[in-house]
C-alpha angles and dihedrals in degrees: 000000000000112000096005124113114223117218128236121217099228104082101199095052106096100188104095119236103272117269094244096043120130109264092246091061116117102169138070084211151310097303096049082053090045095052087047101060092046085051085046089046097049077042098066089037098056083045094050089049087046095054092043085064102044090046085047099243112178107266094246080070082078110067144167126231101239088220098042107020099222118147115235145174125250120220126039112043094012129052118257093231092047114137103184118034091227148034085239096052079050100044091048093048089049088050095046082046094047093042085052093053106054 
């Protein structure tokens, strides 16, 4: 692959893969892989609220995370009745409850 620069699959990552890098190898390292699951992830859940409003979903489908503040959208692949869009925002609500109360 001389002279030819190989491309990365996370787009918004600018260092180019390393010149002696495997040829599978689609990130520059583990933060750029890291970055691009979370943009994957954001990805999946526009696409799923977007979905909840052309499908006319009550607007109480659509709902924020009270630690993060993300918008998600209730139903597949989240519960109806969830509260935090992930185990971290509730991990992090059960630690701030149990530190106030002792």
């Amino acid at each position: 692959m001389a002279g030819r620069i190989r491309q990365r699959a996370y787009v918004n990552c600018s260092k180019p893969l390393p010149e002696d890098a495997r040829s599978d190898k689609q990130f520059c390292d583990r933060t750029c892989r890291a970055a691009n699951r979370r943009w994957l992830r954001h990805q999946r859940e526009a696409f799923a609220i977007g979905l909840a409003y052309l499908w006319g979903e009550q607007p109480g489908q659509v709902v924020r995370c009270p630690v993060c503040g993300r918008r998600f959208a209730l139903g597949y692949p989240h519960r109806r009745d969830k509260i935090y869009d992930r185990d971290a925002c509730r991990q992090t609500s059960m630690n701030a409850l149990a530190a106030a109360i002792s």
